[in-house]
N, C-alpha and C positions, 0 to 999 in steps of 0.2 A: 814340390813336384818330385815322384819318386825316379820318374823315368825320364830320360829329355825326348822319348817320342811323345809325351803328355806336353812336353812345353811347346814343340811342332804344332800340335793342335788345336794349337790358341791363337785366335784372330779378334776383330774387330768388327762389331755391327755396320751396317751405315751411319747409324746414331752413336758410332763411338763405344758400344759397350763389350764389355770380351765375351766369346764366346768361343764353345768346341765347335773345330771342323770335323765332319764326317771325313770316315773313314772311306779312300776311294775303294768302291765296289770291285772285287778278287772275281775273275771267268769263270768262278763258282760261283756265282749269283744270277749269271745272266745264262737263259736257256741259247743253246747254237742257234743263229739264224742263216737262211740261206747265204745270203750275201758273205757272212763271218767265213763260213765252211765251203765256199767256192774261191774265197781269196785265200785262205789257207792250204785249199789244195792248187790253186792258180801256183802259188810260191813254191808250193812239195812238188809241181811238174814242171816246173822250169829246172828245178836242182835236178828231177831224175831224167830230163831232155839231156841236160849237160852230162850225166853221169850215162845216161843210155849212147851217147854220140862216142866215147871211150870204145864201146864195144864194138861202132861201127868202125873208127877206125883202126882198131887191132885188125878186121877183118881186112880192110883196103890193104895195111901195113905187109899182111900175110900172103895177100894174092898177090904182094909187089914183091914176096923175099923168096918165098920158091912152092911148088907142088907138098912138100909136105907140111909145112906151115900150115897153108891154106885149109890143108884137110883135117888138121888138128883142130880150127877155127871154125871149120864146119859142123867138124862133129860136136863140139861143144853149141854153139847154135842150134843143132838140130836137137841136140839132148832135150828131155823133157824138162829141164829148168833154164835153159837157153829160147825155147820157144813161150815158158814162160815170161821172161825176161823181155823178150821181142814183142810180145803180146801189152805188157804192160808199158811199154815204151810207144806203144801204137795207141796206145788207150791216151797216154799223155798227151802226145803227140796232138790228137784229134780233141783233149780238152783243153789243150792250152790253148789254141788256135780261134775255136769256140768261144771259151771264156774274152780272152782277148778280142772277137771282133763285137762281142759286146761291151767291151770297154771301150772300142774305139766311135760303139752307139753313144755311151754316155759322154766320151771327149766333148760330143757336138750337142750334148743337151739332151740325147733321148733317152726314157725308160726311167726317168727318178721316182713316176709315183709307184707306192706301192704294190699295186697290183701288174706292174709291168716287170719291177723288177726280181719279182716272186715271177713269174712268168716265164721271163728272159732266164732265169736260173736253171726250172727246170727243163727248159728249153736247149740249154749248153751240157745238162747233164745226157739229157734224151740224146739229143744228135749226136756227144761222145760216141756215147754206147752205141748207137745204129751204125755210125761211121766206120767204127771199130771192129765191128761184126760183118760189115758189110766188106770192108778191102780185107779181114783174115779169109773169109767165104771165096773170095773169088782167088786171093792168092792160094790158098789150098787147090782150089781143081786148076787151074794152070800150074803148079804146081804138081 
């Protein structure tokens, strides 16, 4: 053997005889499925929940230290990459929550066949989105 991952690969039949293992299959091989690309972004909005909550608390930290803090903190929230920021943090917000209360369908058993949990998917992506749209809509005109 020239290599020792050639000697890794060498197993045994049921009948005892050697043979190659396959190679496990690399995330290039398999096309994304829903489920893959909702727990992957489930994981990416819990990291930017936590990373969006920093922002919230600079902002508390500043209305507690005095008037000009505060106002420094606003104006970067109000800035066009601050309301960006706020936006996608609302976006999380509403699909972790989503995602999550369909996890907590499947804790108890619901949604495993197929056509439920293709379903249930784009079900947590839709109501993101509307949810997301619907509290910025109404925060803008009280606002």
């Amino acid at each position: 053997m020239k290599d020792v991952r050639d000697a890794l690969m060498v197993a045994r039949s049921s009948d005892g005889r050697l043979v190659r293992r396959p190679l496990s299959p690399h995330l290039q091989v398999y096309r994304p499925q829903i489920t893959s690309v909702l727990s992957i972004l489930h994981r990416m909005t819990g990291v930017g929940l936590g990373l969006g909550t920093l922002l919230l608390t600079w902002w508390l930290v500043a209305a507690a230290t005095s008037a000009d803090a505060f106002a420094t903190v606003q104006g970067f929230i109000g800035s066009a990459f601050g309301l960006l920021l706020l936006f996608g943090w609302t976006l999380a917000l509403f699909f972790h929550m989503c995602n999550g209360i369909r996890h907590l369908a499947w804790d108890i058993g619901l949604g495993f066949e197929k056509a439920e949990y293709h379903l249930t998917g784009w079900v947590v992506v839709g109501a993101s989105l509307i949810l997301t749209v619907f509290v910025w809509i109404v925060g803008l005109v009280i606002w």
